[in-house]
DOLO-582401 format. One record per residue (C-alpha): x, z, y. Coordinates in nm, 4 decimals, always signed. Example, Ala and Ser with C-alpha at 12.3 -4.5 7.8 and 13.67 -1.06 7.14 Angstrom:
<nodes>
@X +1.2300 Z +0.7800 Y -0.4500;
@X +1.3670 Z +0.7140 Y -0.1060;
</nodes>
This chain:
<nodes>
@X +0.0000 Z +0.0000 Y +0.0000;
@X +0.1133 Z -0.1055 Y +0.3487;
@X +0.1426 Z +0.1971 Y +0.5807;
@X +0.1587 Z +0.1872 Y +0.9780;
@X +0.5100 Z +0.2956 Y +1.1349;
@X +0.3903 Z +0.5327 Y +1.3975;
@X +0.7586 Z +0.5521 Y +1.5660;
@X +0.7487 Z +0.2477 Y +1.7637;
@X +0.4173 Z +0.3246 Y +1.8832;
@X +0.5008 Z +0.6716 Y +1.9873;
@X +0.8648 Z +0.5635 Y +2.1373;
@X +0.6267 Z +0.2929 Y +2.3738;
@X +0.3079 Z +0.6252 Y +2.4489;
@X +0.6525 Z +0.8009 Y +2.5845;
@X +0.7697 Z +0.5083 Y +2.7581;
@X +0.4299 Z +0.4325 Y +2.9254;
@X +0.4159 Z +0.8443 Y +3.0078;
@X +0.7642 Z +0.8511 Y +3.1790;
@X +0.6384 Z +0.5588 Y +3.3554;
@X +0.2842 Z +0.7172 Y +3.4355;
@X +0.4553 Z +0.9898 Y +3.5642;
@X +0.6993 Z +0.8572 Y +3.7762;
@X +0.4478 Z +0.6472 Y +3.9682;
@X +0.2258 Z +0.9724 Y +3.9746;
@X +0.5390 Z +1.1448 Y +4.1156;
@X +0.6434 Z +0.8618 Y +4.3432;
@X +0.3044 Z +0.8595 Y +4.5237;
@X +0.2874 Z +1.2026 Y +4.5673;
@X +0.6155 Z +1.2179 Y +4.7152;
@X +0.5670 Z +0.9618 Y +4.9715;
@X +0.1569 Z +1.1455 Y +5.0544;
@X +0.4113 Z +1.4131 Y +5.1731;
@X +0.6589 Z +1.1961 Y +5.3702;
@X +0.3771 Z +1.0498 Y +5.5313;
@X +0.1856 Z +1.3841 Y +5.6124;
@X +0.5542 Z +1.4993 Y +5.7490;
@X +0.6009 Z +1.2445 Y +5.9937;
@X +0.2183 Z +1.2450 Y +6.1224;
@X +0.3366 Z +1.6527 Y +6.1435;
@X +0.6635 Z +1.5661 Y +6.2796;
@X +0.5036 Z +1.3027 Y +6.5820;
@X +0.2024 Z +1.5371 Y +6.6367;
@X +0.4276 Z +1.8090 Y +6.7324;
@X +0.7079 Z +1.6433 Y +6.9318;
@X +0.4297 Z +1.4879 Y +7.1192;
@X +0.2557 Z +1.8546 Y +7.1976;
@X +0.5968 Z +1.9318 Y +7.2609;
@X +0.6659 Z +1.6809 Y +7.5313;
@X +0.3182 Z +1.7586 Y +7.6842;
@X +0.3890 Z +2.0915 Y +7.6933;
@X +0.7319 Z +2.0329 Y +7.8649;
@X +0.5997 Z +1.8100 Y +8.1069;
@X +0.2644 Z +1.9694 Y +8.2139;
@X +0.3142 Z +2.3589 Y +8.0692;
@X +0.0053 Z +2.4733 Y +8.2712;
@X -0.2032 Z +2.2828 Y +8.0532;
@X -0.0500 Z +2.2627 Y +7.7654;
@X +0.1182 Z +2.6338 Y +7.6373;
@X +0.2492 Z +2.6300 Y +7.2703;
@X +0.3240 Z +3.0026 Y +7.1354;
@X +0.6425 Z +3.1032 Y +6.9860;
@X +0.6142 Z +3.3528 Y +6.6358;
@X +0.8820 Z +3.6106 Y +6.6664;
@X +0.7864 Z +3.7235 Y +6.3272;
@X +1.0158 Z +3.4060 Y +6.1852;
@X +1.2899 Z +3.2877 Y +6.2404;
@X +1.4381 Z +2.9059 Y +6.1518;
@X +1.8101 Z +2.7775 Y +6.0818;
@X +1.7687 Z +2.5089 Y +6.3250;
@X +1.5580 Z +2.6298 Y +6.5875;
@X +1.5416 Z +2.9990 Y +6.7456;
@X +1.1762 Z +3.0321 Y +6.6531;
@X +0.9130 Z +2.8477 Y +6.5140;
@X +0.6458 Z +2.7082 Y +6.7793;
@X +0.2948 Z +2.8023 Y +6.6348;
@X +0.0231 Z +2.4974 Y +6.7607;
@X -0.3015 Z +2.6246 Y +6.7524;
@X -0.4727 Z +2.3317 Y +6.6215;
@X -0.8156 Z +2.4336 Y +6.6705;
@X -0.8453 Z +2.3971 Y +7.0541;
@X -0.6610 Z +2.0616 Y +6.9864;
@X -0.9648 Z +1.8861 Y +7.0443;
@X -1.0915 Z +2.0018 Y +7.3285;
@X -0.7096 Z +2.0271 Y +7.5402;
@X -0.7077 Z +1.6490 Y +7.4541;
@X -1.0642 Z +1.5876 Y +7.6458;
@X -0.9544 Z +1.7414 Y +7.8547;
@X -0.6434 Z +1.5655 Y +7.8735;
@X -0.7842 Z +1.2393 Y +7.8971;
@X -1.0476 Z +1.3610 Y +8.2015;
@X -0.6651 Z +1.4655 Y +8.3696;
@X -0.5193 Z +1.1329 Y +8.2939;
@X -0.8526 Z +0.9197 Y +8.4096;
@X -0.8507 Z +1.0711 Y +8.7597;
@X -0.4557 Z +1.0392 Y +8.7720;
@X -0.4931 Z +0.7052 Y +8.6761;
@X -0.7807 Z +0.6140 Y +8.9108;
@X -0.5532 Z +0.7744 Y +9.2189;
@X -0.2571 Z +0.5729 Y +9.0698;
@X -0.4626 Z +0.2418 Y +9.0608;
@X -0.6350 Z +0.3062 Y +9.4322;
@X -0.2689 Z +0.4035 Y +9.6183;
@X -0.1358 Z +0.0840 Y +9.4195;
@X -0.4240 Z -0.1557 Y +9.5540;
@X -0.4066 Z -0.0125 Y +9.8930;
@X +0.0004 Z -0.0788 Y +9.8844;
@X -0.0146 Z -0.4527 Y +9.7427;
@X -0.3607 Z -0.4882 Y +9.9858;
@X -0.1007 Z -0.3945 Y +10.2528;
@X +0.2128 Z -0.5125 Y +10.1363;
@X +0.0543 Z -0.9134 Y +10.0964;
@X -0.2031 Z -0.8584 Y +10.4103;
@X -0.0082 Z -0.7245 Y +10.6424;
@X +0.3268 Z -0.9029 Y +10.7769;
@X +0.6090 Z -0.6472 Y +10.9212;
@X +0.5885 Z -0.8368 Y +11.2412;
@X +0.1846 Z -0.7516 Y +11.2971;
@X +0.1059 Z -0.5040 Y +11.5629;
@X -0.2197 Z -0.5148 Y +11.5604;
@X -0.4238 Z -0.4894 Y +11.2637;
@X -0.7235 Z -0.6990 Y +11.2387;
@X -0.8859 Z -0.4215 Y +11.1227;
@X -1.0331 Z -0.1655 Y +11.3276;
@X -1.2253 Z +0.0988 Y +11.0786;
@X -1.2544 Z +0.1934 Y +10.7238;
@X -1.5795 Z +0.0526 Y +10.7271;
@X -1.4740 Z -0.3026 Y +10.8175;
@X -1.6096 Z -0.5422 Y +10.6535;
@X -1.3055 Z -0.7069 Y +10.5732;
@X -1.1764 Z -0.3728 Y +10.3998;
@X -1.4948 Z -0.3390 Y +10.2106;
@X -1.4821 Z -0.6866 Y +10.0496;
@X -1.1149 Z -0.6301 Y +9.9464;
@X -1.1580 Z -0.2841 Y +9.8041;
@X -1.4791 Z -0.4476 Y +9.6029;
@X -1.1971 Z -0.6846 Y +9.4512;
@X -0.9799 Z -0.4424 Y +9.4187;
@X -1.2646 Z -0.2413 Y +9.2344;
@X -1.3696 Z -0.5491 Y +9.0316;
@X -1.0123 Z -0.6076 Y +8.9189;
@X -0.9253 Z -0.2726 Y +8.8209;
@X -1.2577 Z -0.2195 Y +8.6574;
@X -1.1817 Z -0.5685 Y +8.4445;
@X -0.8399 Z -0.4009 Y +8.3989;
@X -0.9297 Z -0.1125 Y +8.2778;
@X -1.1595 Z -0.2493 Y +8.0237;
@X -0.9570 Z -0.4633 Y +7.8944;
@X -0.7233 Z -0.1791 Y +7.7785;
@X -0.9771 Z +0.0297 Y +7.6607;
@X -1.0881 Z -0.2706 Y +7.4491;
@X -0.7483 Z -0.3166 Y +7.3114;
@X -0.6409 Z +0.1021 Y +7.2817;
@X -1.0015 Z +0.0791 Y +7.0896;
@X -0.8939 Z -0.2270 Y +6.8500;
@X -0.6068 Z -0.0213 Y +6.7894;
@X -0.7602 Z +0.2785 Y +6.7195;
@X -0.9829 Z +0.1416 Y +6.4452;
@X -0.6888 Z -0.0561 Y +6.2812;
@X -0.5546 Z +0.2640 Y +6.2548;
@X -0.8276 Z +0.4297 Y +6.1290;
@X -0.9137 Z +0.1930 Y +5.8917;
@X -0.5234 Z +0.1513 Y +5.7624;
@X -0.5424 Z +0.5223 Y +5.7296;
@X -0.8456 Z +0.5289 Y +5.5556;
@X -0.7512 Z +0.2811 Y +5.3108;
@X -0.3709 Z +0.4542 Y +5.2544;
@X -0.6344 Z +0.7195 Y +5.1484;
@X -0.8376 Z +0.5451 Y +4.9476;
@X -0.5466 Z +0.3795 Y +4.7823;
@X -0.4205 Z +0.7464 Y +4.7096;
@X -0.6996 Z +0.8722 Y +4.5809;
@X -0.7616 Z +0.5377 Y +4.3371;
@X -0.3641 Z +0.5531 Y +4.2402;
@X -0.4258 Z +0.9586 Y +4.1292;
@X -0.7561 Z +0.9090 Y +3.9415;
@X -0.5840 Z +0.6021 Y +3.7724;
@X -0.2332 Z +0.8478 Y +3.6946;
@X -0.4956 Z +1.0850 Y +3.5461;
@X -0.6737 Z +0.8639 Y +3.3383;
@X -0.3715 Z +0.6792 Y +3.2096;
@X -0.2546 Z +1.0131 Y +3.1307;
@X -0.5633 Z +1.1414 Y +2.9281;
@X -0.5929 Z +0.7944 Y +2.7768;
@X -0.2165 Z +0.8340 Y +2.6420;
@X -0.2615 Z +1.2240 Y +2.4649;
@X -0.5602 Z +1.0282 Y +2.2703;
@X -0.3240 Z +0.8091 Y +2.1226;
@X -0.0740 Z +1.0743 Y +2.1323;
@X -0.3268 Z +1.2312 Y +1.8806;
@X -0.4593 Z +0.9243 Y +1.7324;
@X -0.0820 Z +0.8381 Y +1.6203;
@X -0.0846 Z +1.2220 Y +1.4556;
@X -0.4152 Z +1.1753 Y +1.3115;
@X -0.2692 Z +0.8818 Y +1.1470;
@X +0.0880 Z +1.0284 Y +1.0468;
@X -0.1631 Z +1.3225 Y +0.8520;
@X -0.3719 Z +1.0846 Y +0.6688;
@X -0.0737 Z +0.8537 Y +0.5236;
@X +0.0935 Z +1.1706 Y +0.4744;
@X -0.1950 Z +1.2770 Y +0.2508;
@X -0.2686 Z +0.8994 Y +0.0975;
@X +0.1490 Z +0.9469 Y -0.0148;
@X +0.0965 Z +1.2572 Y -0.1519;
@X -0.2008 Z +1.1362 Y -0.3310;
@X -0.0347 Z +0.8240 Y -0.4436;
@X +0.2944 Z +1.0602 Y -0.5823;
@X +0.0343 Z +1.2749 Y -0.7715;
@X -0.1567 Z +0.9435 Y -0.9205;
@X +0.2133 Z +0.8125 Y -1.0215;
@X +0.3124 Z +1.1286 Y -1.1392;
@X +0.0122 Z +1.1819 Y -1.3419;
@X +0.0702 Z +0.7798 Y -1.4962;
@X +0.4287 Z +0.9045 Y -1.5840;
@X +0.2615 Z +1.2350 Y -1.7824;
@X +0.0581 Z +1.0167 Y -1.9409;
@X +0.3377 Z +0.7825 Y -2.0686;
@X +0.5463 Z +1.0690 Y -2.1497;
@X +0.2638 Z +1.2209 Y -2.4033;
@X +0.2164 Z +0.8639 Y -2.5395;
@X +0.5702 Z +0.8636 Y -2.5750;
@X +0.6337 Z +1.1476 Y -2.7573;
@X +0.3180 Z +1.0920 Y -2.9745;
@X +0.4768 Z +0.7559 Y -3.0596;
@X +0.8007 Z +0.9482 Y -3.1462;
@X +0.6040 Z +1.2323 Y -3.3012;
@X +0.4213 Z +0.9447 Y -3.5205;
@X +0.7868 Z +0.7780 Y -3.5772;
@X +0.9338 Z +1.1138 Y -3.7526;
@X +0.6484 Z +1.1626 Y -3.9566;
@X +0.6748 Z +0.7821 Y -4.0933;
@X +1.0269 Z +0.8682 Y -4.1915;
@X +0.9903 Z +1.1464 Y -4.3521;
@X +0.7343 Z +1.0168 Y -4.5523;
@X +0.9816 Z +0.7363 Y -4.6117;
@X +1.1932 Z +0.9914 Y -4.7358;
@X +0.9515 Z +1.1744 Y -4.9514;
@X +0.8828 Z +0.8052 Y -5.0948;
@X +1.2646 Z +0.7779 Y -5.1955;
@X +1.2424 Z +1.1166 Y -5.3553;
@X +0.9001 Z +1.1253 Y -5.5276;
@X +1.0667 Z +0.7410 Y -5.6616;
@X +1.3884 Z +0.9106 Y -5.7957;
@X +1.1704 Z +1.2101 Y -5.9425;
@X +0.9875 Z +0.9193 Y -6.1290;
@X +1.3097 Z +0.7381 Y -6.2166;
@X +1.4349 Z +1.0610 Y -6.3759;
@X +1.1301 Z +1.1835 Y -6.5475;
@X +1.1664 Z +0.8330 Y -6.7041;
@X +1.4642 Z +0.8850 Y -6.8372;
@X +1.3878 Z +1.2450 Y -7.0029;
@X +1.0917 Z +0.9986 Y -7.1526;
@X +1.3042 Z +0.7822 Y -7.2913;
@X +1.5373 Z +1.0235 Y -7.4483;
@X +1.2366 Z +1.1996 Y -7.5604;
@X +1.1272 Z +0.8902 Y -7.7448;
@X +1.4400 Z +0.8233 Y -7.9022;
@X +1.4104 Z +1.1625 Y -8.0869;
@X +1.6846 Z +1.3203 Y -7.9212;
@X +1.6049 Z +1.7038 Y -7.8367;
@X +1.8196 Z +1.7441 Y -7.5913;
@X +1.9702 Z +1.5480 Y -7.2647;
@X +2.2573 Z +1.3673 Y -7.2439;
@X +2.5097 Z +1.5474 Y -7.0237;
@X +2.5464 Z +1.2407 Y -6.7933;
@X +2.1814 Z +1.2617 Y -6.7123;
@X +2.2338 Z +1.6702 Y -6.6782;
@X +2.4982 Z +1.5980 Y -6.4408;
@X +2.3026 Z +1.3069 Y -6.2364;
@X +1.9632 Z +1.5735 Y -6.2152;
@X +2.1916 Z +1.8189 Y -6.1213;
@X +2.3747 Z +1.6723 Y -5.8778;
@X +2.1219 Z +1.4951 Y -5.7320;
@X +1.9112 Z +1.8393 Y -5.6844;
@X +2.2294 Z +2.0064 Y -5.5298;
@X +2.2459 Z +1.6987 Y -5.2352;
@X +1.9142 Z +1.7254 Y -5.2061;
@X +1.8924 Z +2.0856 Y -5.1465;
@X +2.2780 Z +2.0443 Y -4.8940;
@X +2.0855 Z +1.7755 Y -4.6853;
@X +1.7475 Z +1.9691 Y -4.6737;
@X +1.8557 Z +2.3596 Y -4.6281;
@X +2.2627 Z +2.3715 Y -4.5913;
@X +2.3724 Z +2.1605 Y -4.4049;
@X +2.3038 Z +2.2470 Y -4.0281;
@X +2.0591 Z +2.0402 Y -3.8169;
@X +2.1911 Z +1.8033 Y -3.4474;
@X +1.8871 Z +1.6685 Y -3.2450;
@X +2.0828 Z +1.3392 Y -3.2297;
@X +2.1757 Z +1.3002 Y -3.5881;
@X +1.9374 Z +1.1595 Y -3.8094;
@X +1.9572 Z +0.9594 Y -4.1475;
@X +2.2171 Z +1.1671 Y -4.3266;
@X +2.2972 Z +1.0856 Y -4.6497;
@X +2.5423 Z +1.2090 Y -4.8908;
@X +2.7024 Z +1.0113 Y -5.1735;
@X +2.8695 Z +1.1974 Y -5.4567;
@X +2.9473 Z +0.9521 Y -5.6740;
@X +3.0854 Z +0.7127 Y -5.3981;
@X +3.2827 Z +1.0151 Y -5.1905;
@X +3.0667 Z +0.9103 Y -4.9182;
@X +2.8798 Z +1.0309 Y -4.6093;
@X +2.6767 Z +0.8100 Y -4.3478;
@X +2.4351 Z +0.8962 Y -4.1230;
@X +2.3361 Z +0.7537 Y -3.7628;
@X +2.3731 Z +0.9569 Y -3.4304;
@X +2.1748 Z +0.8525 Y -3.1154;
@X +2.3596 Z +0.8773 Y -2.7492;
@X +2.2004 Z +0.9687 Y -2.4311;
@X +2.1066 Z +0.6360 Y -2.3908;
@X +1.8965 Z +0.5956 Y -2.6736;
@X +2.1679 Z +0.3635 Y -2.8304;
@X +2.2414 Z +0.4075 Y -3.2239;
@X +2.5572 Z +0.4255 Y -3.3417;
@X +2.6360 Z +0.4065 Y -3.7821;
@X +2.8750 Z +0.6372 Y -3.8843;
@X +3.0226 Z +0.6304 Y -4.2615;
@X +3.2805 Z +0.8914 Y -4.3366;
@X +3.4794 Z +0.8580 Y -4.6413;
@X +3.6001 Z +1.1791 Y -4.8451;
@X +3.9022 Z +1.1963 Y -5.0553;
@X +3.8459 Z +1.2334 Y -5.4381;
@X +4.1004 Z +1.4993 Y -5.5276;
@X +4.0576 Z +1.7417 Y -5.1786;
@X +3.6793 Z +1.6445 Y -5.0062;
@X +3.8548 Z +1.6401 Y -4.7119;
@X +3.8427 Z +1.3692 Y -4.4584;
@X +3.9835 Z +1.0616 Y -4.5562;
@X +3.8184 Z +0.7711 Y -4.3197;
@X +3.5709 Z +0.6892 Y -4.0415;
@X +3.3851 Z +0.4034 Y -3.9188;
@X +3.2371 Z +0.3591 Y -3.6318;
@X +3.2007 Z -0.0491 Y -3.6285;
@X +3.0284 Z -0.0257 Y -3.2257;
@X +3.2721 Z +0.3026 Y -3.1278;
@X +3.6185 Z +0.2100 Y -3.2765;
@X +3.8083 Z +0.3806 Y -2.9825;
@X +3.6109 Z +0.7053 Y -3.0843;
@X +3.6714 Z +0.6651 Y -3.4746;
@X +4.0791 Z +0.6776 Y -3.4160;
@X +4.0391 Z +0.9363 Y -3.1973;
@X +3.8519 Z +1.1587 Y -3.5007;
@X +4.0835 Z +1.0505 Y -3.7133;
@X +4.4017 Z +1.1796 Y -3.5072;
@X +4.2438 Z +1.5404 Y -3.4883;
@X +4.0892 Z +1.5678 Y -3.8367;
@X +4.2193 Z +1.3777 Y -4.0767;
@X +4.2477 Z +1.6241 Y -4.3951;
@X +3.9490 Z +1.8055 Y -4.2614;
@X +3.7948 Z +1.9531 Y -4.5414;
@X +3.5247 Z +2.0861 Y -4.2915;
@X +3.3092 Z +1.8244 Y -4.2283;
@X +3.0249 Z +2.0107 Y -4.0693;
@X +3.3193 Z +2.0723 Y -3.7601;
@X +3.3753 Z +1.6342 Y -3.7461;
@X +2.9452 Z +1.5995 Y -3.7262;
@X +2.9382 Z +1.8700 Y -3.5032;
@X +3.2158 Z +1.6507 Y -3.2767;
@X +3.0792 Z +1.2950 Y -3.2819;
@X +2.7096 Z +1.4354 Y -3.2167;
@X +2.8578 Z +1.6014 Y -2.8669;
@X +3.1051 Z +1.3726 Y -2.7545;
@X +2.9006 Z +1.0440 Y -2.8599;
</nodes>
């Protein structure tokens, strides 16, 4: 079964967070800079007013603390802000309007009136003459005046609306940091929710395999279990066959008359009884040995002996006739190991000790 690697999506969540949170951090960061500098101009401008026209304008200093840079800090009360600048602006209007009527009445002079003139034309404020100049004086500086409050007006809602859509803009860029951020610990948990269900389909799948292995194993070992039994009743065959073979012969001797057995056939019974009963009971057992047969007659052992790779290996000893002791060994797919046995036991009347050796060193 294919299974999802979750790293590479987790290594891009983290790389979209960082990312998330740098813009996040970013924005904030320059919010500040900009609240700083509207701070900064807002009080260096109440500063200057407050140097330049101090009766108006009075900006009290906090003993209390005390700055690095400056001796103390200048507390702005912010909440008569309002109403100072109304009041400002009524100052500013009349100064203006004084400003404006001195400079008409100075360029109405200056372009009217020649150095060289002695007498003016006119003779009274209420002159005609006067009146229709100041009118277009008036008419001017009214057109004037409108002008630039049309334009300081333009101005003012450009920067009203640029500031309310640097707000809006602020406010969109947070609620989309926030969502990004909520939408990334769902997949943060999706990609855990994942890693704990393939976790769980692995374990199952180790359990399902392990449970096919048990089941091989048993059918295995029944198979092996079954294999025993069919040679041992192989074996019981070869017996119950030379128990018939000799019962034969007593028959025959019977029938001949004789009364008693030969002592050739005493010897072969007895004999055979003996290697049956060395083989069965005496001899001791190796859980890789198997097929051992012993050969009076012939001075002869063989058996077969199984390494740990199930591979067989046919071993045929040969005794000597006088001692019993070991004479020669074959080993037709182990030749290397069959000189070796021979160098250390050669004369070895203990055979049990050269079994014991090839069954652990096989």
């Amino acid at each position: 079964m294919n299974y999802i690697n979750t790293g590479d999506y987790k290594k891009e969540l983290n790389s979209l967070s960082k990312a998330n949170n740098t813009i996040s951090d970013e924005n904030l960061i320059e919010q500040g800079t900009r609240f700083k500098d509207l701070n900064t101009d807002i009080l260096q401008s109440v500063q200057l007013l407050s140097q330049d026209y101090p009766e108006l304008v009075n900006i009290s200093e906090d003993t209390s603390t005390v700055n690095t840079e400056l001796p103390h800090d200048k507390i702005i009360d912010f909440e008569c802000l309002e109403d100072k600048i109304v009041e400002f602006n009524k100052i500013i209007m009349s100064l203006r309007m004084i400003y404006l009527e001195q400079e008409s009445l100075d360029n109405f002079l200056r372009y009217t009136i020649s150095s060289n003139t002695r007498d003016l034309p006119i003779e009274s404020i209420d002159d005609p003459k006067l009146l229709t100049l100041e009118s277009e004086v008036n008419t001017l500086e009214n057109d004037t005046i409108s002008e630039r409050q049309r334009e300081l007006s333009d101005i003012k809602s450009r920067i009203s609306k640029k500031s309310l859509s640097l707000f809006k803009d602020d406010c969109m860029i947070k609620e989309l940091c926030i969502e990004t951020s909520e939408q990334l610990e769902e997949c943060q948990d999706l990609l855990e929710k994942i890693d704990q269900v393939q976790h769980t389909m692995k374990k199952n799948e180790v359990r399902r395999g392990q449970d096919k292995i048990d089941k091989i194993t048993k059918t295995y070992e029944k198979w092996q279990t079954i294999k025993e039994q069919t040679k041992l009743q192989e074996q019981l065959s070869k017996q119950l066959e030379d128990t018939v073979m000799l019962k034969t012969l007593n028959n025959l001797s019977t029938d001949t008359g004789k009364k008693t057995e030969s002592d050739a056939i005493v010897r072969y019974k007895t004999i055979t009884k003996l290697v049956n009963l060395l083989e069965k009971y005496l001899l001791p057992t190796f859980p890789n040995v198997k097929d051992l047969k012993i050969e009076p007659f012939d001075h002869t052992i063989t058996f077969i002996v199984i390494d740990k790779i199930e591979k067989e290996y046919k071993v045929h000893i040969t005794l000597d006739e006088q001692k019993n002791s070991l004479q020669d060994i074959a080993i037709p797919d182990n030749s290397i190991m069959a000189h070796q046995i021979m160098k250390l036991y050669y004369g070895e009347c203990n055979i049990y000790k050269v079994i014991y050796y090839i069954s652990t060193r096989i």
